[in-house]
C-alpha positions in Angstrom: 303.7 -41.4 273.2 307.4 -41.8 273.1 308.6 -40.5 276.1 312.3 -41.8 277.1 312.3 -43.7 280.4 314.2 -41.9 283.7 316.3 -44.6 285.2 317.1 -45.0 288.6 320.7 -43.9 290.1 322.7 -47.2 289.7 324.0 -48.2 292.4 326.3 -51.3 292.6 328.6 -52.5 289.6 326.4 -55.2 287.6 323.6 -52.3 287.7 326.3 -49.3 287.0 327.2 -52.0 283.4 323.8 -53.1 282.9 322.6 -49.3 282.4 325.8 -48.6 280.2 325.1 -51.7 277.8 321.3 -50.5 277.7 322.8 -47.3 276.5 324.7 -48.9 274.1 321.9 -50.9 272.0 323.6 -53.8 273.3 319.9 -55.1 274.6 321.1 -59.1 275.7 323.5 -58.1 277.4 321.4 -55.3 279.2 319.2 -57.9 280.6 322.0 -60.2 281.4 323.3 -58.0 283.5 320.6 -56.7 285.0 320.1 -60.3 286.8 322.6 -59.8 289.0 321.6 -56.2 290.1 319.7 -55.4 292.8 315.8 -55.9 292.6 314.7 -52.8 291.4 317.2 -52.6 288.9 316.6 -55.8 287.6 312.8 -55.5 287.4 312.9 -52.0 285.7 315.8 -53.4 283.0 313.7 -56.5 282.5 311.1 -54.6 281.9 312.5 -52.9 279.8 314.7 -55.3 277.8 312.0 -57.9 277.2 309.7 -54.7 276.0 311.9 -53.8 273.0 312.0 -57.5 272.3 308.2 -57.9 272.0 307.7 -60.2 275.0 305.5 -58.1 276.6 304.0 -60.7 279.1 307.0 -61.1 280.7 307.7 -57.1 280.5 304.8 -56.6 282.3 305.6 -59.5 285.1 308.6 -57.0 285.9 306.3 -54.3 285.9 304.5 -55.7 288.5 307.2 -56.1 291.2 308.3 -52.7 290.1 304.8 -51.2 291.4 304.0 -53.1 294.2 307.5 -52.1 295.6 307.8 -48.7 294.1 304.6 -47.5 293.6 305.8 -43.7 293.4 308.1 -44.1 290.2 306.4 -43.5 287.1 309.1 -44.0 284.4 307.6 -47.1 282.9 303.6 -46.0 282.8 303.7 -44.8 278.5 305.9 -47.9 277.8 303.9 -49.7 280.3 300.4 -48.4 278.1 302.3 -49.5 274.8 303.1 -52.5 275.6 299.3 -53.6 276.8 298.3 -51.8 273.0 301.3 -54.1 271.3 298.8 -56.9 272.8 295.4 -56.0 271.8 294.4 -54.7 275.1 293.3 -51.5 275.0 290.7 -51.5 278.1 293.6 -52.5 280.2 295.9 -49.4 278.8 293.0 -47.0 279.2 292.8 -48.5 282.8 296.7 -48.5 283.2 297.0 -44.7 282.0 293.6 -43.2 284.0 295.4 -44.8 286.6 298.7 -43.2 286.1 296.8 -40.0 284.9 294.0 -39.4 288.2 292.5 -36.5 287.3 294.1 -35.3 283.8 292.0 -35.9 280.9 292.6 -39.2 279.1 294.5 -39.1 275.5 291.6 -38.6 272.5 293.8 -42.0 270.8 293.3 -44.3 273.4 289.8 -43.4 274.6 289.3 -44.3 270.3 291.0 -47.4 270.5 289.0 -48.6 273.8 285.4 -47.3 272.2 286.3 -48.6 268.6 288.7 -51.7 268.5 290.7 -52.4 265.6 290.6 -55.9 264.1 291.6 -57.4 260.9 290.6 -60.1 258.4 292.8 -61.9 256.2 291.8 -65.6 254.6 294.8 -66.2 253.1 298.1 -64.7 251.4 297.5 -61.2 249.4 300.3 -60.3 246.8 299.6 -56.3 246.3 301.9 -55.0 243.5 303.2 -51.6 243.9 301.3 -48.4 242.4 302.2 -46.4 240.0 303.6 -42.9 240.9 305.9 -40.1 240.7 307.3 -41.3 244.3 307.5 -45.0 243.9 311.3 -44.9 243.2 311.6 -43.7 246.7 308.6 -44.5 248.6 307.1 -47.2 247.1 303.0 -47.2 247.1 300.0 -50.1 246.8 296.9 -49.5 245.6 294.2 -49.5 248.1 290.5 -48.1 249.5 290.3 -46.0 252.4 286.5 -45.7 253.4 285.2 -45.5 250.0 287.9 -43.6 248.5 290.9 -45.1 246.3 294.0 -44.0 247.7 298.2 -44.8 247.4 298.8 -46.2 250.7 302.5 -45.4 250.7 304.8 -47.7 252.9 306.4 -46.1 255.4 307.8 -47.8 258.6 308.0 -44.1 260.3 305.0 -43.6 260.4 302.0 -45.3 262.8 299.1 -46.8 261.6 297.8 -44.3 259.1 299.0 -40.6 258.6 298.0 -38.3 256.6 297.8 -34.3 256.1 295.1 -32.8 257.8 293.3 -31.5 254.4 293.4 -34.8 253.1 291.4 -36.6 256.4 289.1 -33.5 255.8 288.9 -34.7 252.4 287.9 -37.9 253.3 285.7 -37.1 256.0 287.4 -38.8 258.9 286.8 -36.9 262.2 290.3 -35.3 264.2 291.1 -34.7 267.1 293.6 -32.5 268.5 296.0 -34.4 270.4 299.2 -32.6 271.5 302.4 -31.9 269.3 304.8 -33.8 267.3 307.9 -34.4 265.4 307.6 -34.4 261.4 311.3 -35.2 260.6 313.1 -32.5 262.8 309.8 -29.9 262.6 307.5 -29.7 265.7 304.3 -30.0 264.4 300.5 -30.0 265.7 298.9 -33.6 265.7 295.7 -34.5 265.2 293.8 -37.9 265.8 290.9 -40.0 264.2 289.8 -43.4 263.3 289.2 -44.5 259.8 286.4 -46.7 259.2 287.7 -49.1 256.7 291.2 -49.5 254.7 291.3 -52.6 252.2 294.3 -53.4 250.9 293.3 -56.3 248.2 291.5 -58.8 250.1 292.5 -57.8 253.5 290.2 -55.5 255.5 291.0 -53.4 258.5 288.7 -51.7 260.7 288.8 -48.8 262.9 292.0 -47.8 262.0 293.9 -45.1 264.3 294.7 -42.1 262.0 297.3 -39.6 262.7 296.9 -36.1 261.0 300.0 -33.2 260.3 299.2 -29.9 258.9 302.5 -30.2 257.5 301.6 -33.2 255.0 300.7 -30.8 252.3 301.3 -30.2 248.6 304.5 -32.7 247.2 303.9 -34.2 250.8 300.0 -34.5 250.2 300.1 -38.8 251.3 298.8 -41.1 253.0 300.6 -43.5 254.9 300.8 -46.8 256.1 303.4 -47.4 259.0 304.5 -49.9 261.6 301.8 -50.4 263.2 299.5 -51.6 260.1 302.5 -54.3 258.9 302.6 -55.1 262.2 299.4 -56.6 262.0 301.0 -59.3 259.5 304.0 -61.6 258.5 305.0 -58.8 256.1 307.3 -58.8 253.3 307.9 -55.9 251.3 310.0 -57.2 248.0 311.7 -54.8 246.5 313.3 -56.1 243.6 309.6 -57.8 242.4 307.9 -54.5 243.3 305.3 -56.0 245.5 304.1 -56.1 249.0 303.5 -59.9 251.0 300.7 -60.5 253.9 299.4 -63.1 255.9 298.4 -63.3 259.0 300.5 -64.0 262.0 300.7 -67.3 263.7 298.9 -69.4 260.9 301.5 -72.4 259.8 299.2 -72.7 256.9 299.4 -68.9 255.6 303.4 -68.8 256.6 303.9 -71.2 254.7 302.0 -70.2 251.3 304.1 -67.0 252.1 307.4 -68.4 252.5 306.9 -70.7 249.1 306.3 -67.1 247.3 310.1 -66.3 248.3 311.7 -69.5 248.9 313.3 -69.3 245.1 315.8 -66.6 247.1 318.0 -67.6 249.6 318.7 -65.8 252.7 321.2 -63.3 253.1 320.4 -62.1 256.3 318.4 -62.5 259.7 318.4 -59.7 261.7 317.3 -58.9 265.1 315.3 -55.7 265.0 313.8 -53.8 268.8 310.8 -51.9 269.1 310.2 -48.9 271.2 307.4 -47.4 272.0 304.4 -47.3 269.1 306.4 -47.8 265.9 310.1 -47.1 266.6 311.9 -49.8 265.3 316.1 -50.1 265.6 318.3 -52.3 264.7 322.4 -52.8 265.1 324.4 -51.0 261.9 327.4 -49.6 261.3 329.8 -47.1 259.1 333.3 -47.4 258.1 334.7 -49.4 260.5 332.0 -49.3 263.4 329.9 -52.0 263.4 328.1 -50.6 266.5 325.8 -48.2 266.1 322.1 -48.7 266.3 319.7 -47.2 263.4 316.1 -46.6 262.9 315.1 -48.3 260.3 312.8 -45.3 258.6 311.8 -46.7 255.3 309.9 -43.2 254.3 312.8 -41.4 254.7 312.4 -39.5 251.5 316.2 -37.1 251.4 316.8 -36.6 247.1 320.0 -34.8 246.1 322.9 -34.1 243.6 326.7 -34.0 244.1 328.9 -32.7 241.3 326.8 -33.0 238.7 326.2 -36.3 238.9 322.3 -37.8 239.0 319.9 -37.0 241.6 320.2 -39.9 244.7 317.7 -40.4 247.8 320.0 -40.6 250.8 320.2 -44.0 252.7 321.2 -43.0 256.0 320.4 -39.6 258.0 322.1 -38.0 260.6 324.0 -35.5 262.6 327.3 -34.0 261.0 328.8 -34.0 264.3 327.9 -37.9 264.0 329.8 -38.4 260.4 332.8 -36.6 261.9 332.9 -39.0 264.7 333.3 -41.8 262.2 335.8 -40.2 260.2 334.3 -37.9 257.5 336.2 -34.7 257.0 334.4 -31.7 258.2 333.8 -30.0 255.2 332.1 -32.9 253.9 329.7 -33.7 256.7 328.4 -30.0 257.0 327.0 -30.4 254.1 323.0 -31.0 253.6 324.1 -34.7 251.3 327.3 -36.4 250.0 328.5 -39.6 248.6 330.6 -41.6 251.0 332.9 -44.1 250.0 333.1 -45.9 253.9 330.3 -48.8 253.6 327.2 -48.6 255.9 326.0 -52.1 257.6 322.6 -53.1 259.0 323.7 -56.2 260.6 325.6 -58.5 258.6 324.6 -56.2 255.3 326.9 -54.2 253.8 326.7 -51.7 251.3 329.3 -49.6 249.1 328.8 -45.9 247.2 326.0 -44.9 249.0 324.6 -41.5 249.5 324.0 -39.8 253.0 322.1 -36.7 254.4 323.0 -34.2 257.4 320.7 -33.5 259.4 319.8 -29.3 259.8 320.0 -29.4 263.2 322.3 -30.5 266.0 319.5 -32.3 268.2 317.3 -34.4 266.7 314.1 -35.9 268.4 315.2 -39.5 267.3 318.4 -39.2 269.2 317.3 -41.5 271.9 314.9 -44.2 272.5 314.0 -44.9 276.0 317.5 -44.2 276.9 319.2 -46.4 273.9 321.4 -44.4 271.6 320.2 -43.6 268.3 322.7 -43.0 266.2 320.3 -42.0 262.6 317.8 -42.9 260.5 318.5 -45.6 258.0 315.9 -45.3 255.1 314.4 -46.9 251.9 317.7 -46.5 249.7 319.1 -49.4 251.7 316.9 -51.3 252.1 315.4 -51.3 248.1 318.0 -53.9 247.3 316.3 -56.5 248.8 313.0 -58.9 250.0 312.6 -57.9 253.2 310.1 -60.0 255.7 309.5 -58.1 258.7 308.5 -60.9 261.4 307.2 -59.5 264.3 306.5 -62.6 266.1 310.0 -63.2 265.8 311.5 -59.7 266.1 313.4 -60.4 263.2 314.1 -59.4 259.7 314.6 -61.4 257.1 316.5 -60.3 253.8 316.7 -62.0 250.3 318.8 -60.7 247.6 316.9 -59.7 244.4 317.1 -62.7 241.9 318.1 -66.3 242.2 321.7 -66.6 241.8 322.7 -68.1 238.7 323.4 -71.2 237.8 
């Protein structure tokens, strides 16, 4: 379910720069904009602007006018379905989309989600140290129980709530689905669907939890994962340099601020605004060299291991296109190839980092390329973000970054 939106022809100047910021990632000033475009305009930006931004409410408001006016246009009915999901509504979305949908059978996810609602229970602060394994240099793993059966839950913000191979959910007896196609990196891919039961990670339980299945998760790729949409259930911090994974629940003073006192030995180096499209798509503003505009998905699974010259294997920190590298600079015979150490520095907001290692992309278009019409411009993975505490606030729409140690006296 991550469709990109259609926009309307843009007529007039404020709508004409509204649509262009959008494109850009430069979300503010989208919806600035957009207030002094014509109605339509303004009510399908709005929508859209305060939808990336997590205020779905007020996304929705705009979605109103949009469908009482325009009831014919059907660019905003997934995002529209999302964003009622994003608030725990899921009889409303199975409403919204049989609406949308008359006669076409409804999506096996949803019609799970409506007949088996996910909730949570946390009583206070868990502190889950990472597993042991032969991944956690690069995707780092907790220990957890998965309807009965111990698993590694490996954290991956690419991913959903939980995905898995389809051997393994046979394995563990959940139930699939088949439920269309999709993208495993830059594969097309059969998905399947199902609910697990129960996952318990430490003290904090989580019931009927949407499962997505690949046949493609197989053999070195035989994981299971928890994405977005579990941490999102949280005031999550995953601290790298103490190799352990923070939750509490969201909107309790009392549990924020047990959480904070775990990290408040670090100061901050960093808030960040992070946008969330669709299910589990976050972005974020980045850069390379000397742009300091370019908008990354922030795919902490991203799991890209190479050599150069020798020199000891690296996972890559940033993914993308060659024809992207050359744009910012980097020779041509450098960016055709599969990896490469850059010496430019790569930014995710104020952050910057130097030496790091990158990844081309085998193909020319990628399905990430785009999110509801804002340019993607790669992937951003682990091997950045592994220097750091990072608290993912989702409340806030913000991330928060801590360096590794106190600094030293």
């Amino acid at each position: 379910m991550s469709r990109i939106s259609r926009r309307w022809p843009a007529r007039g100047a404020p709508a004409r720069a509204a649509w262009r910021a959008w494109a850009r990632g430069d979300v503010d000033e989208a919806g600035r904009l957009a207030a002094h475009a014509d109605r339509r305009q303004h009510a399908h930006l709005g929508f859209l602007t305060c939808y990336v931004r997590g205020e779905y409410e007020r996304a929705l408001t705009h979605y109103e006018t949009l469908r009482r006016e325009y009831p014919t246009r059907t660019e905003l009915d997934e995002p529209v379905a999302h964003a009622l999901l994003h608030l725990d509504r899921p009889a409303e979305a199975h409403a919204h989309v049989r609406r949308c949908r008359r006669r076409r059978s409804m999506p096996p996810d949803l019609v799970s989600r409506v007949e088996r609602p996910l909730s949570t229970e946390i009583g206070h602060v868990t502190v889950l140290p990472f597993a042991d394994h032969a991944l956690a240099a690069y995707l780092p793993a907790v220990d957890a129980t998965l309807d009965g059966h111990p698993v590694h839950a490996h954290l991956d913000t690419g991913g959903t709530f939980l995905v898995m191979g389809t051997g393994r959910a046979d394995a563990l007896g959940i139930r699939l689905t088949p439920n269309g196609r999709e993208h495993h990196g830059t594969t097309r891919t059969d998905l399947y669907t199902g609910t697990a039961r129960e996952l318990a990670l430490g003290d904090v339980v989580l019931t009927n939890v949407p499962v997505e299945a690949l046949p493609t998760l197989r053999d070195e790729q035989d994981l299971v994962i928890i994405g977005t949409n579990v941490l999102q259930r949280f005031l999550t911090t995953v601290d790298h340099p103490r190799r352990r994974l923070l939750l509490s629940r969201r909107r309790d003073p009392r549990q924020t601020a047990d959480h904070l006192a775990l990290l408040d030995d670090r100061p901050e180096l960093a808030r960040i605004p992070f946008y969330l499209w669709a299910d589990h798509y976050m972005f974020a503003r980045g850069g390379f060299g000397t742009r300091r505009d370019l908008n990354f998905f922030i795919d902490s699974g991203l799991v890209h291991i190479g050599q150069e010259d020798g020199s000891p294997p690296r996972q890559a920190c940033l993914y993308t296109t060659a024809r992207h590298y050359r744009s910012w600079g980097v020779p041509r015979v450098r960016a055709s190839r599969p990896h490469f150490g850059v010496d430019e520095p790569i930014h995710l907001g104020p952050l910057r980092q130097d030496d790091q290692f990158v990844a081309t992309t085998p193909t020319r278009r990628v399905p990430w390329a785009s999110f509801g019409g804002v340019r993607i411009d790669g992937l951003l993975s682990h091997s950045f973000l592994d220097k750091y505490a990072w608290t993912l606030d989702f409340d806030r729409h913000e991330y928060t970054f801590r360096p590794p140690a106190p600094p030293a006296e």
